[in-house]
N, CA, C and O atoms as a Tripos MOL2 file, in Angstrom:
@<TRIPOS>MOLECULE
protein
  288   287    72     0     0
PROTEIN
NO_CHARGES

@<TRIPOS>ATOM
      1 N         -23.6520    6.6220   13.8920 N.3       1 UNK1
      2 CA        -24.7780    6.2640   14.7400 C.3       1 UNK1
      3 C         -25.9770    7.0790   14.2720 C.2       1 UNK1
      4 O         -26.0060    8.2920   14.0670 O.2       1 UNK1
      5 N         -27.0970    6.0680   14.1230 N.am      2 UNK2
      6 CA        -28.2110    6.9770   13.7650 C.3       2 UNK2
      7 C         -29.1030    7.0450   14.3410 C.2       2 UNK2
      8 O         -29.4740    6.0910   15.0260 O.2       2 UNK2
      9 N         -29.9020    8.4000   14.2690 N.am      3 UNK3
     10 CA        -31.0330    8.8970   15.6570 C.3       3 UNK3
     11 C         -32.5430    9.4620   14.5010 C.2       3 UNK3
     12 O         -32.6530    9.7870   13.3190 O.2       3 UNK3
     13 N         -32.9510    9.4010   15.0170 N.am      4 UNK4
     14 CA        -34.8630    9.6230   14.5980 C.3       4 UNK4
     15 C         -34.5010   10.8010   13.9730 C.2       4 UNK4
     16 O         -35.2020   10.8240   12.9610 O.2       4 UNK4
     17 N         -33.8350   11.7570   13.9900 N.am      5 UNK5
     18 CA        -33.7710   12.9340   13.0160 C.3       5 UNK5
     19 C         -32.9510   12.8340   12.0790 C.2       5 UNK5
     20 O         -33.0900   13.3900   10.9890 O.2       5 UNK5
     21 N         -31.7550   11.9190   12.4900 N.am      6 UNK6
     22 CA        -30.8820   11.6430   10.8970 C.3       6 UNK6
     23 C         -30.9350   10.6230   10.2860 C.2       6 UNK6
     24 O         -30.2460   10.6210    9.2660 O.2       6 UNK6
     25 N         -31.8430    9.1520   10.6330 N.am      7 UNK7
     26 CA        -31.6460    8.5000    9.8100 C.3       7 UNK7
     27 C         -32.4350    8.5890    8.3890 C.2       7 UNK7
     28 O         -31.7000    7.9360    7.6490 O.2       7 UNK7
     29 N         -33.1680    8.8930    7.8670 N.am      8 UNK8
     30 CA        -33.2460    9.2420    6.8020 C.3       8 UNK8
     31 C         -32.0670    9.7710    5.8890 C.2       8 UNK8
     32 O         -31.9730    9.4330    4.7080 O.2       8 UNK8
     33 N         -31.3420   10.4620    6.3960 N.am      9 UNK9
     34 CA        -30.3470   11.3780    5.8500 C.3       9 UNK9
     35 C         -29.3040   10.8140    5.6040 C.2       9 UNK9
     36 O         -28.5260   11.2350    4.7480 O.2       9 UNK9
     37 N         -29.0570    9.5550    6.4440 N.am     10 UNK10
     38 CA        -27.8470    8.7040    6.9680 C.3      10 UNK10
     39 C         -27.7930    7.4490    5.9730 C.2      10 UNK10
     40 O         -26.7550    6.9210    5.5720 O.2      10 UNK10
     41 N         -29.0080    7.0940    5.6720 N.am     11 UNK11
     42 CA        -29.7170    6.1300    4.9760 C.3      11 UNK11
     43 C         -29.6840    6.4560    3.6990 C.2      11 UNK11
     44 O         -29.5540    5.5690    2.8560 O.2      11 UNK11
     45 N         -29.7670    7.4470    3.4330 N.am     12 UNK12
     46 CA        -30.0380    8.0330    1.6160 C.3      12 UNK12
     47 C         -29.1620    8.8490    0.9780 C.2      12 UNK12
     48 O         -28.4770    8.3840    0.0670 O.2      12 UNK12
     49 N         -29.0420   10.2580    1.3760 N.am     13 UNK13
     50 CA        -28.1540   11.1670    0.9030 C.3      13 UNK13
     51 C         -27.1850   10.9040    1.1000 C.2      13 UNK13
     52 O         -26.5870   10.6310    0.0590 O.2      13 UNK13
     53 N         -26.1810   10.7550    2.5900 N.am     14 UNK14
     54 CA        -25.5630   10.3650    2.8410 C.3      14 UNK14
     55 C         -24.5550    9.2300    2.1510 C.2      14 UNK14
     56 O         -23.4330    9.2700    1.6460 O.2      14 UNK14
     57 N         -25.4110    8.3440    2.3620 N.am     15 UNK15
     58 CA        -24.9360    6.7230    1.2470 C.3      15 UNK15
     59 C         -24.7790    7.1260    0.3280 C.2      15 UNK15
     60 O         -23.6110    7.0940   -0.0580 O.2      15 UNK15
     61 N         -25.7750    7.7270   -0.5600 N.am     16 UNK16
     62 CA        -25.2260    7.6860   -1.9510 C.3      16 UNK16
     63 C         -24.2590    8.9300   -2.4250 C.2      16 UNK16
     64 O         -24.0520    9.1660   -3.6150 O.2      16 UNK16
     65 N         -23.7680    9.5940   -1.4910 N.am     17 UNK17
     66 CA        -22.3680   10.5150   -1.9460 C.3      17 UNK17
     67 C         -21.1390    9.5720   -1.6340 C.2      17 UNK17
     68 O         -20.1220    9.5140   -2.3260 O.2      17 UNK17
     69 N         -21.4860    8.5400   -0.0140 N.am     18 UNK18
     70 CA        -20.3700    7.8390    0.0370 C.3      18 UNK18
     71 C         -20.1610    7.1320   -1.3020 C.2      18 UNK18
     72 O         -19.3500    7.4240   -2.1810 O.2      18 UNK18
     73 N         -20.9960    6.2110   -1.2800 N.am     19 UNK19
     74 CA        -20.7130    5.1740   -2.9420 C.3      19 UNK19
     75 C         -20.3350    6.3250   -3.6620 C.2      19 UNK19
     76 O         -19.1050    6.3490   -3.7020 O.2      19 UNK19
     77 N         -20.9650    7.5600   -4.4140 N.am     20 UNK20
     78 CA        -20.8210    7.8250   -5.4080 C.3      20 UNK20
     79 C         -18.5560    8.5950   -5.3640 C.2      20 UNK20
     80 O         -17.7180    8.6310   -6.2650 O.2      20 UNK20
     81 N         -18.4860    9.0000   -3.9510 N.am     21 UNK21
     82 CA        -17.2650    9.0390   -3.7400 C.3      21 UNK21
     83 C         -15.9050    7.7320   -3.6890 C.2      21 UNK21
     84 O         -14.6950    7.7990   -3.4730 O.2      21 UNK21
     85 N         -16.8120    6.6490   -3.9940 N.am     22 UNK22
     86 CA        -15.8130    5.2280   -3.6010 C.3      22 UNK22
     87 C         -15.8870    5.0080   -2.4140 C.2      22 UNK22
     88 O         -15.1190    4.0900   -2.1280 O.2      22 UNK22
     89 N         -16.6180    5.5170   -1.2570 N.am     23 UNK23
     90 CA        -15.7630    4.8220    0.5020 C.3      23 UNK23
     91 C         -15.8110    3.7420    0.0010 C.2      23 UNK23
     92 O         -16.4560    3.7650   -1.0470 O.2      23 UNK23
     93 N         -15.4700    2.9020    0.2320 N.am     24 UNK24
     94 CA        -15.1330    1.6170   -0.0640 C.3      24 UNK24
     95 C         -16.3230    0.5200    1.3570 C.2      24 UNK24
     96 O         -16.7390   -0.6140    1.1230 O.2      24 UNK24
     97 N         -16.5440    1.1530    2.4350 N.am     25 UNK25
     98 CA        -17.3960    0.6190    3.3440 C.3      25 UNK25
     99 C         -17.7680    1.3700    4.3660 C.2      25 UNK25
    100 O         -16.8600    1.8350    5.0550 O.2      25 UNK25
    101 N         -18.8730    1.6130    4.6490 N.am     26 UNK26
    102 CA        -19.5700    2.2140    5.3290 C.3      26 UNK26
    103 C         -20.4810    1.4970    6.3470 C.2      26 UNK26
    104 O         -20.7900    0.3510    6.0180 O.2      26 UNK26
    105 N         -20.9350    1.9160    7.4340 N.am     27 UNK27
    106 CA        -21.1830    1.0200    8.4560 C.3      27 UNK27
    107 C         -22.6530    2.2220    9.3100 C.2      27 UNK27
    108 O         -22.1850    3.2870    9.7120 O.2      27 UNK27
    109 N         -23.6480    2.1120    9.4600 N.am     28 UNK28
    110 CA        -24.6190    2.9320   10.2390 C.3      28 UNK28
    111 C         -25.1980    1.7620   11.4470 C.2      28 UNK28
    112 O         -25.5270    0.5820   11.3270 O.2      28 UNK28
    113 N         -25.1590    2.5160   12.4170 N.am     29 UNK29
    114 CA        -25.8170    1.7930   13.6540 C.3      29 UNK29
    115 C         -26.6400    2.2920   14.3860 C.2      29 UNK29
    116 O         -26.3220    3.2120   15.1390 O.2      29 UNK29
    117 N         -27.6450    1.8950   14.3430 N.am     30 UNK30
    118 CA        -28.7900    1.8690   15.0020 C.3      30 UNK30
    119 C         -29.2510    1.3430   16.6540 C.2      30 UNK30
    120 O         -29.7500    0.2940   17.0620 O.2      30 UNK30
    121 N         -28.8710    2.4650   17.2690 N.am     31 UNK31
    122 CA        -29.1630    1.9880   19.0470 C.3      31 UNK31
    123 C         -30.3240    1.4010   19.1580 C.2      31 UNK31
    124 O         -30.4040    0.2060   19.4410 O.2      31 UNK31
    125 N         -31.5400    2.2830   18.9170 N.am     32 UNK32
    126 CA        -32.8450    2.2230   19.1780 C.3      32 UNK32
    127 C         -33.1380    0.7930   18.5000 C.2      32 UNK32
    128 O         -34.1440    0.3640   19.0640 O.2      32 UNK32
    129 N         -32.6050   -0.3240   17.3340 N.am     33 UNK33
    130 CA        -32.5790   -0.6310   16.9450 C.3      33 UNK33
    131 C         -31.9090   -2.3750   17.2190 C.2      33 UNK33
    132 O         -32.1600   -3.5290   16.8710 O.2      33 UNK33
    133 N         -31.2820   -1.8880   17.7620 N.am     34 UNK34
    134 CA        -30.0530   -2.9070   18.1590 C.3      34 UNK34
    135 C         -29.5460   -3.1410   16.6370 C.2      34 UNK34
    136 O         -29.7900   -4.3120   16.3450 O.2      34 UNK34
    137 N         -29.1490   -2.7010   15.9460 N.am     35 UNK35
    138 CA        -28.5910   -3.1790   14.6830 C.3      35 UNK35
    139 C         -27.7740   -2.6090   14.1310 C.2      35 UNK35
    140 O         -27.4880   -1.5030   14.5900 O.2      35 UNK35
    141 N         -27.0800   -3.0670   12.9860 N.am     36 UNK36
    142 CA        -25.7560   -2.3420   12.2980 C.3      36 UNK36
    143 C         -26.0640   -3.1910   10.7030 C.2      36 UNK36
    144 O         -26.0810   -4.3220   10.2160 O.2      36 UNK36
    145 N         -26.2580   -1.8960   10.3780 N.am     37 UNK37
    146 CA        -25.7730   -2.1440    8.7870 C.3      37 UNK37
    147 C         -24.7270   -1.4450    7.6280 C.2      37 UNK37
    148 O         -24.6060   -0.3080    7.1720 O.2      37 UNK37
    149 N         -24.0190   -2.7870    7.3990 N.am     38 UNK38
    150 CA        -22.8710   -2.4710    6.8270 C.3      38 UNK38
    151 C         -22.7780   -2.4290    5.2540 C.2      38 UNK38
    152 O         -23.0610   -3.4740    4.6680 O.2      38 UNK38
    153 N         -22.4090   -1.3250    4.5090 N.am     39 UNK39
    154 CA        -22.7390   -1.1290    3.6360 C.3      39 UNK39
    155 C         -21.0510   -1.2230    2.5050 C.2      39 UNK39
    156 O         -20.2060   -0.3300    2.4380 O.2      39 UNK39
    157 N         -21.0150   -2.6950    1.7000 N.am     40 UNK40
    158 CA        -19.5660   -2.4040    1.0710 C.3      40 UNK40
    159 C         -19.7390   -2.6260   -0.0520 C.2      40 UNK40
    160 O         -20.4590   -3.4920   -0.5490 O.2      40 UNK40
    161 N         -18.6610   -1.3510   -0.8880 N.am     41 UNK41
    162 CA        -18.8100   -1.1680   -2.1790 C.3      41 UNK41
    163 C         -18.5790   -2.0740   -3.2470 C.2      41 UNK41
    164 O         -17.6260   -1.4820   -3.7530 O.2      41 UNK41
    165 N         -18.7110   -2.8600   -3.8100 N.am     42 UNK42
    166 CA        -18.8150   -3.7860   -5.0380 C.3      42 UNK42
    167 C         -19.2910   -3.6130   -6.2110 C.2      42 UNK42
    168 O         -20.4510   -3.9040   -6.5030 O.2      42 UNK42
    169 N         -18.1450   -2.9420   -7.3040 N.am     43 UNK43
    170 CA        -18.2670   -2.6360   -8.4520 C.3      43 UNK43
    171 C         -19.4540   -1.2800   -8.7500 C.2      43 UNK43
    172 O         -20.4630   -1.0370   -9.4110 O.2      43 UNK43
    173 N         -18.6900   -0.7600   -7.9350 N.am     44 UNK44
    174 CA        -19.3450    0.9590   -7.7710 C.3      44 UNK44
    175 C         -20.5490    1.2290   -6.7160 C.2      44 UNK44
    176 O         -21.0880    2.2940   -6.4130 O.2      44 UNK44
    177 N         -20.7860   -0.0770   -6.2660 N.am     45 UNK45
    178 CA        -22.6270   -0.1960   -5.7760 C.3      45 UNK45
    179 C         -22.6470   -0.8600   -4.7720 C.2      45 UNK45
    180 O         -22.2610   -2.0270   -4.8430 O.2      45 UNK45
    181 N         -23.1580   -0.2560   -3.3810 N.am     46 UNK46
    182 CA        -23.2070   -0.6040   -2.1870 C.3      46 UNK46
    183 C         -23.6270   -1.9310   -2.0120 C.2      46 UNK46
    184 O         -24.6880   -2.0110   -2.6300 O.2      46 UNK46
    185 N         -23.3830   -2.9410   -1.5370 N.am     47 UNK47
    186 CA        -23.8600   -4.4930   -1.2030 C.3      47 UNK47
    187 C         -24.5260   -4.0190    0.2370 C.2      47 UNK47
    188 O         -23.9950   -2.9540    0.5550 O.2      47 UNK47
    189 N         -25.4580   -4.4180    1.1710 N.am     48 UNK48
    190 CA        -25.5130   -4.2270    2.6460 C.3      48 UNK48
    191 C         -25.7390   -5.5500    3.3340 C.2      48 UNK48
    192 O         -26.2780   -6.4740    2.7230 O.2      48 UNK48
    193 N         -25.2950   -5.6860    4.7440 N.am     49 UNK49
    194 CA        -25.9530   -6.8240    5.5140 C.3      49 UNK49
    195 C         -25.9110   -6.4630    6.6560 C.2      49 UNK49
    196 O         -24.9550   -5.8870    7.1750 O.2      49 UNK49
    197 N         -27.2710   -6.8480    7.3540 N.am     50 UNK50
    198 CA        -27.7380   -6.7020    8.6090 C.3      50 UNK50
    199 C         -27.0910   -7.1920   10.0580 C.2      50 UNK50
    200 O         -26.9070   -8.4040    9.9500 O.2      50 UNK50
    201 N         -26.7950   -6.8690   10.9880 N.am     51 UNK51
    202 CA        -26.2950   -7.6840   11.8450 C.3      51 UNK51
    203 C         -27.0610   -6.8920   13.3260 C.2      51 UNK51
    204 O         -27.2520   -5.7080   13.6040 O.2      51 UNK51
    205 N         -27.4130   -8.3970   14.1830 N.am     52 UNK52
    206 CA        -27.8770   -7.6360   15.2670 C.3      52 UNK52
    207 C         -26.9970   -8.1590   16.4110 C.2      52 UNK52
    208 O         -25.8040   -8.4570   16.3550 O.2      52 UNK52
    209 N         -28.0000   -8.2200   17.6690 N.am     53 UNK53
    210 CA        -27.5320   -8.4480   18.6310 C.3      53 UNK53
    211 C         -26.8570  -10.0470   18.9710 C.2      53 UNK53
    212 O         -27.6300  -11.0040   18.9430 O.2      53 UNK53
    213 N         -25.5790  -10.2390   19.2480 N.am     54 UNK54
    214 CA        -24.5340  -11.7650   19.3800 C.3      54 UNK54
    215 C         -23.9490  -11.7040   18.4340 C.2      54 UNK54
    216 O         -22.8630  -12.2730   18.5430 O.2      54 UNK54
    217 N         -24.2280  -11.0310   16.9630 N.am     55 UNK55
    218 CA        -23.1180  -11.6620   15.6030 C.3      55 UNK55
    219 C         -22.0480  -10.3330   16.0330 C.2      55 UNK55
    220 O         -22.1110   -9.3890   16.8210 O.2      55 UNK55
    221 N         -21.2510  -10.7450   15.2370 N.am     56 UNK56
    222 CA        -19.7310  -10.0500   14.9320 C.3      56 UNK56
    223 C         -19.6680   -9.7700   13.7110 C.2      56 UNK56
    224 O         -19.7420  -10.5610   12.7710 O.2      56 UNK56
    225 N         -19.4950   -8.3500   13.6710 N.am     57 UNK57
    226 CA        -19.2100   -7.5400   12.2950 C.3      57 UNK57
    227 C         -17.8210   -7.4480   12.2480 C.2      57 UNK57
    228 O         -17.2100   -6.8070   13.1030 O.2      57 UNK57
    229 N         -17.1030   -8.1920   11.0720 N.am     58 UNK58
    230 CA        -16.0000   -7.8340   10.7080 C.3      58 UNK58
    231 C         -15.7710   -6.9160    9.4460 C.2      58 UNK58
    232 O         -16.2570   -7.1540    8.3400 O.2      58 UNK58
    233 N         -14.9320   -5.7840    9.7660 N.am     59 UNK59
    234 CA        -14.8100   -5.3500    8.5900 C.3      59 UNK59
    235 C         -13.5670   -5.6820    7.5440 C.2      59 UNK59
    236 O         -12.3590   -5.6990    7.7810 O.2      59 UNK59
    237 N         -14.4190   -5.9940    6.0500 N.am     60 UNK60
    238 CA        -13.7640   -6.5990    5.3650 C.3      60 UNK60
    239 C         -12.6480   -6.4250    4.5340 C.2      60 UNK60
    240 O         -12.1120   -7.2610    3.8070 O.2      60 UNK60
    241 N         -12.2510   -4.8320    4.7840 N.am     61 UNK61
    242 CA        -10.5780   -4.4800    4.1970 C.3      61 UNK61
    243 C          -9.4760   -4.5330    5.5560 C.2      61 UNK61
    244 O          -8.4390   -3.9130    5.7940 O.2      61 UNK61
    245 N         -10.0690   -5.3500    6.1380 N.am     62 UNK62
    246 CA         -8.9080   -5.0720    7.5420 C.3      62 UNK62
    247 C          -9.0670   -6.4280    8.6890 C.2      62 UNK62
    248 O          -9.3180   -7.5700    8.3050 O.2      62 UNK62
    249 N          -8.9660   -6.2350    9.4330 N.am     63 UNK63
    250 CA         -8.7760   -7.3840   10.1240 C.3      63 UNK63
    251 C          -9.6060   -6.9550   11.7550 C.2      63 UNK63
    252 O          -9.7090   -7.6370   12.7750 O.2      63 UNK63
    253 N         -10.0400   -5.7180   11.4830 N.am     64 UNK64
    254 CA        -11.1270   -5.2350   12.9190 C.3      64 UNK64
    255 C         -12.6740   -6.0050   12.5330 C.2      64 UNK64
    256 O         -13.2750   -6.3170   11.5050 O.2      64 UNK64
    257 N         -12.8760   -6.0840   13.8710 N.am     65 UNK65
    258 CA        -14.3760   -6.9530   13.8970 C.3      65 UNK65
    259 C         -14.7750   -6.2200   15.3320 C.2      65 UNK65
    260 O         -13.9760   -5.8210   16.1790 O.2      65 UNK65
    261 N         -16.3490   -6.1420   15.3830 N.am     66 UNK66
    262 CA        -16.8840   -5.4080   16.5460 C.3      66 UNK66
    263 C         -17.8740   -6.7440   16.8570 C.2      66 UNK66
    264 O         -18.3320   -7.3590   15.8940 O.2      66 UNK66
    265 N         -18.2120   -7.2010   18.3410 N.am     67 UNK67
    266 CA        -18.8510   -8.2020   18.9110 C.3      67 UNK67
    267 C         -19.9010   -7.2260   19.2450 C.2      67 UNK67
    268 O         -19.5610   -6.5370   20.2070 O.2      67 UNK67
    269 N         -21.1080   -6.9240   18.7570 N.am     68 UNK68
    270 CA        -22.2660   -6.1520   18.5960 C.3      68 UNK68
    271 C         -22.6870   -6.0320   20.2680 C.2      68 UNK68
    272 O         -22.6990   -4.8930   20.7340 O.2      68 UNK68
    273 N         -22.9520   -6.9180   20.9660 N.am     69 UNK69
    274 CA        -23.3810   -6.6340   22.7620 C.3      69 UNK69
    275 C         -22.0010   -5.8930   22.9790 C.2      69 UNK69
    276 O         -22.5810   -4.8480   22.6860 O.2      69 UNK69
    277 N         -21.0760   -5.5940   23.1530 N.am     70 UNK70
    278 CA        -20.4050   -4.0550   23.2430 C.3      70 UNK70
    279 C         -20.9270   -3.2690   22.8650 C.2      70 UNK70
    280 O         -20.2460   -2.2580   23.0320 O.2      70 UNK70
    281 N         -22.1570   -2.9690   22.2230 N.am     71 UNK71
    282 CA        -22.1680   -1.6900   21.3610 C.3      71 UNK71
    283 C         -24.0520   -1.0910   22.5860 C.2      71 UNK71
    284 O         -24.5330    0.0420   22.6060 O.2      71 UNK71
    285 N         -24.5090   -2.1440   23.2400 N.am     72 UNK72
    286 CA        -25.9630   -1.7140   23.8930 C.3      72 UNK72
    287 C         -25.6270   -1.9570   25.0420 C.2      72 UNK72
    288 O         -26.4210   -1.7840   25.9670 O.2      72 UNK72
@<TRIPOS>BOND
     1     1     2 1
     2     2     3 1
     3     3     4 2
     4     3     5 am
     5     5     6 1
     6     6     7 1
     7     7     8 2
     8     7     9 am
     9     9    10 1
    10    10    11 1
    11    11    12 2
    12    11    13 am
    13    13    14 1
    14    14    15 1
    15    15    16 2
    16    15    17 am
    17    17    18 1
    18    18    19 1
    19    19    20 2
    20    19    21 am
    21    21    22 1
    22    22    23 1
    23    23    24 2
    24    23    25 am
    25    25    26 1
    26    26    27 1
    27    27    28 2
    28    27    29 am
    29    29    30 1
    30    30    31 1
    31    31    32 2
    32    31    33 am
    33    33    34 1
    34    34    35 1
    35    35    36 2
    36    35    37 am
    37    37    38 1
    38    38    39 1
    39    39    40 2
    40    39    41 am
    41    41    42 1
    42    42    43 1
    43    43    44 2
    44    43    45 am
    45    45    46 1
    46    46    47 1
    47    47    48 2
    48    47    49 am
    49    49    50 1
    50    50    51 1
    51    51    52 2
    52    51    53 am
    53    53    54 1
    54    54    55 1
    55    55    56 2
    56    55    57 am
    57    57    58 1
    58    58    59 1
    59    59    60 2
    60    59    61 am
    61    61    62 1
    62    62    63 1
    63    63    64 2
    64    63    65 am
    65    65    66 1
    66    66    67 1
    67    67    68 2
    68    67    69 am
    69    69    70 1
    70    70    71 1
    71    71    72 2
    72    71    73 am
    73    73    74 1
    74    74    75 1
    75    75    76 2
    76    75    77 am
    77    77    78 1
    78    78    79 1
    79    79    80 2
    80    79    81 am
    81    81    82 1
    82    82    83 1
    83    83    84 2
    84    83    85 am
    85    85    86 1
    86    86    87 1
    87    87    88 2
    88    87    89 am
    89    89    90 1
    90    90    91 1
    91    91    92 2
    92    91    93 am
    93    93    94 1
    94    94    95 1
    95    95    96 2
    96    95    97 am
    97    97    98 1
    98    98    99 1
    99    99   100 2
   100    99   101 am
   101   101   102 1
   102   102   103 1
   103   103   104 2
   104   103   105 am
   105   105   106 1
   106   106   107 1
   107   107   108 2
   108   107   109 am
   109   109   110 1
   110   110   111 1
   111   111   112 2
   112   111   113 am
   113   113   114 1
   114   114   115 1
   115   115   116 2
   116   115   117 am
   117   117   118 1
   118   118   119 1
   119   119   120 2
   120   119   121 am
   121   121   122 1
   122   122   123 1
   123   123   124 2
   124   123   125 am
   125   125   126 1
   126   126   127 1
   127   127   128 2
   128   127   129 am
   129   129   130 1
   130   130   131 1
   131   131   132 2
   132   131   133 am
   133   133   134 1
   134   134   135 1
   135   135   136 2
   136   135   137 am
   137   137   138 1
   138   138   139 1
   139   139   140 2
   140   139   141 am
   141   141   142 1
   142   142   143 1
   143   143   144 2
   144   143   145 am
   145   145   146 1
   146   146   147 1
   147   147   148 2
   148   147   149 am
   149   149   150 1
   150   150   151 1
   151   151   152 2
   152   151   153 am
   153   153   154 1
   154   154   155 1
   155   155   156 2
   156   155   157 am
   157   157   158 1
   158   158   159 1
   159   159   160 2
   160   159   161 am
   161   161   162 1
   162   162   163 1
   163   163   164 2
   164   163   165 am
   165   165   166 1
   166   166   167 1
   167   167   168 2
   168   167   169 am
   169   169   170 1
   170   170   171 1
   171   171   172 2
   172   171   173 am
   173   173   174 1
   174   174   175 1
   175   175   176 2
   176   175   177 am
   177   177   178 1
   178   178   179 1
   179   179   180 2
   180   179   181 am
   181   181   182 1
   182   182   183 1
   183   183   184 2
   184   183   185 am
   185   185   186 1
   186   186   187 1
   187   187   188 2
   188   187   189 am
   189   189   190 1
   190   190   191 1
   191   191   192 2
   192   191   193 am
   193   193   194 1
   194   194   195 1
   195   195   196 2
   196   195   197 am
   197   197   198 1
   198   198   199 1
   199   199   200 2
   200   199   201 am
   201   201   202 1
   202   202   203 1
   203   203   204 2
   204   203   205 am
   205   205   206 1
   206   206   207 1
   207   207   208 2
   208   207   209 am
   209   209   210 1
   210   210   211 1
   211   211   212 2
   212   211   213 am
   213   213   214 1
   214   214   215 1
   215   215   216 2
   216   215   217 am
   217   217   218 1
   218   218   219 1
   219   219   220 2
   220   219   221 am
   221   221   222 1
   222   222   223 1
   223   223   224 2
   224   223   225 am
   225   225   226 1
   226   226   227 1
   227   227   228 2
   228   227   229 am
   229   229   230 1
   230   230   231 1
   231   231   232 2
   232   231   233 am
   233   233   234 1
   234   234   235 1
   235   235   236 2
   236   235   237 am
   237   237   238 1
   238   238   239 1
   239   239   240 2
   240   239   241 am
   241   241   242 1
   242   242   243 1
   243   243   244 2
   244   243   245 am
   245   245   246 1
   246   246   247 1
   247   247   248 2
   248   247   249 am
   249   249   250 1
   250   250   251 1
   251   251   252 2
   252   251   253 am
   253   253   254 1
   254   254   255 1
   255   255   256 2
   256   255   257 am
   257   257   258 1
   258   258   259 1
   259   259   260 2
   260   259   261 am
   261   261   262 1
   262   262   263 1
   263   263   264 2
   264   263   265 am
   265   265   266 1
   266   266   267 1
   267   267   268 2
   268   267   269 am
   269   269   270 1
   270   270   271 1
   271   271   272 2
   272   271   273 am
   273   273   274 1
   274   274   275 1
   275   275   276 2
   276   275   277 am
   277   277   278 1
   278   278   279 1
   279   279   280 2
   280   279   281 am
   281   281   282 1
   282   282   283 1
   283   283   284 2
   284   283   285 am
   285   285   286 1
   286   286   287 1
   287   287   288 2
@<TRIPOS>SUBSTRUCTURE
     1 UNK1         2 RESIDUE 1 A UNK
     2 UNK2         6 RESIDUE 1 A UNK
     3 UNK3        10 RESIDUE 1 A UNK
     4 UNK4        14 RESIDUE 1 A UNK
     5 UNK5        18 RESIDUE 1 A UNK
     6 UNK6        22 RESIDUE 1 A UNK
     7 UNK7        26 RESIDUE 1 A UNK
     8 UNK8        30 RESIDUE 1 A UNK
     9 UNK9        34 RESIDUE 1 A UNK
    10 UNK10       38 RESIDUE 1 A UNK
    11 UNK11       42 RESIDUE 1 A UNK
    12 UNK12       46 RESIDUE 1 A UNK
    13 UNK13       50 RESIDUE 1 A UNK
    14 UNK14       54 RESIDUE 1 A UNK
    15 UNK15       58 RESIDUE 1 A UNK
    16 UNK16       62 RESIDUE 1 A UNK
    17 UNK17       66 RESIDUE 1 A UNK
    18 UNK18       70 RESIDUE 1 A UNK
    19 UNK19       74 RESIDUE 1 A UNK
    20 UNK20       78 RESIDUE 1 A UNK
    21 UNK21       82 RESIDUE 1 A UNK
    22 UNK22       86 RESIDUE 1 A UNK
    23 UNK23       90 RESIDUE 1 A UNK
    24 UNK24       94 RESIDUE 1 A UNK
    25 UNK25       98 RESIDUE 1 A UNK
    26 UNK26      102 RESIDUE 1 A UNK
    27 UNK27      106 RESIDUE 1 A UNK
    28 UNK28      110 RESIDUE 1 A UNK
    29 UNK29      114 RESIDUE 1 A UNK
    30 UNK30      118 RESIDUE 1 A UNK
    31 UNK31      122 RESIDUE 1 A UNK
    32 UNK32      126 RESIDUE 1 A UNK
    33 UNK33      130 RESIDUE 1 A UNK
    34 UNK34      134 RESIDUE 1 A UNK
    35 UNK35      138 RESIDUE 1 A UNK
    36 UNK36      142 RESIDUE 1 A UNK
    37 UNK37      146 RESIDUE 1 A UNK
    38 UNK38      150 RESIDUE 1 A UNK
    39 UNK39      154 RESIDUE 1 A UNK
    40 UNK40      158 RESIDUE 1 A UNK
    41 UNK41      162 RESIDUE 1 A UNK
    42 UNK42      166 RESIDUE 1 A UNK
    43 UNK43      170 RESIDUE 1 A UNK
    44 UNK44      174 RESIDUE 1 A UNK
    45 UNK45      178 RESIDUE 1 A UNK
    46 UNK46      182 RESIDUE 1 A UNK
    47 UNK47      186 RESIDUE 1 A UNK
    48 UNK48      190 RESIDUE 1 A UNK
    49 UNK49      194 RESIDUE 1 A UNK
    50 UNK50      198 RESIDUE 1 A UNK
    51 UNK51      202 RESIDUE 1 A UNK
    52 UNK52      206 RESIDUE 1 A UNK
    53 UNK53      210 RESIDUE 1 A UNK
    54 UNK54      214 RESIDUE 1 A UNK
    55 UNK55      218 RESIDUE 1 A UNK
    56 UNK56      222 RESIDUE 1 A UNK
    57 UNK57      226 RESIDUE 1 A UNK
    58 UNK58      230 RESIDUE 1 A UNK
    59 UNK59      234 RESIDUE 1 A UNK
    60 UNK60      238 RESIDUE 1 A UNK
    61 UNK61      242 RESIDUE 1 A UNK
    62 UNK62      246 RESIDUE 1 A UNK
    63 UNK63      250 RESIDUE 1 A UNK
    64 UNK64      254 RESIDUE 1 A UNK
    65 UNK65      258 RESIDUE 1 A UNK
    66 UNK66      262 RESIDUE 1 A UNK
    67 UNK67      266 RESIDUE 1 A UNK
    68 UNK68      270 RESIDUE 1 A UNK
    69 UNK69      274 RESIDUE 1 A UNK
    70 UNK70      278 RESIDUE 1 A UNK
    71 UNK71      282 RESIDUE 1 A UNK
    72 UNK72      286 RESIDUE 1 A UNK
């Protein structure tokens, strides 16, 4: 979850140790925002997509999905 003092940090440094470590998918959400962006690794290099308020984020090595109005 990211807040006015870490997203920068959450967004940049952060990300690029995950990729450069392999996570394989990474996910930051934004309250203030209503949004979630999901960040999955593809051939070393983060892909991202946006999702806001009504869509369903599924994550794609597993079979969990989050219905985004749970999350505000």
């Amino acid at each position: 979850v990211t807040s006015e003092s870490t997203a920068q940090l959450d967004r940049g440094l952060k990300k690029d140790l995950y990729q450069r470590a392999g996570v394989p998918e990474y996910w930051l959400v934004d309250l203030d925002e209503h949004e979630l962006w999901q960040y999955v690794l593809m051939q070393g290099s983060y892909q991202s997509s946006r999702y806001t308020q009504g869509e369903v984020v599924a994550r794609r090595f597993s079979g969990v999905s989050v219905r985004l109005e749970s999350l505000w």
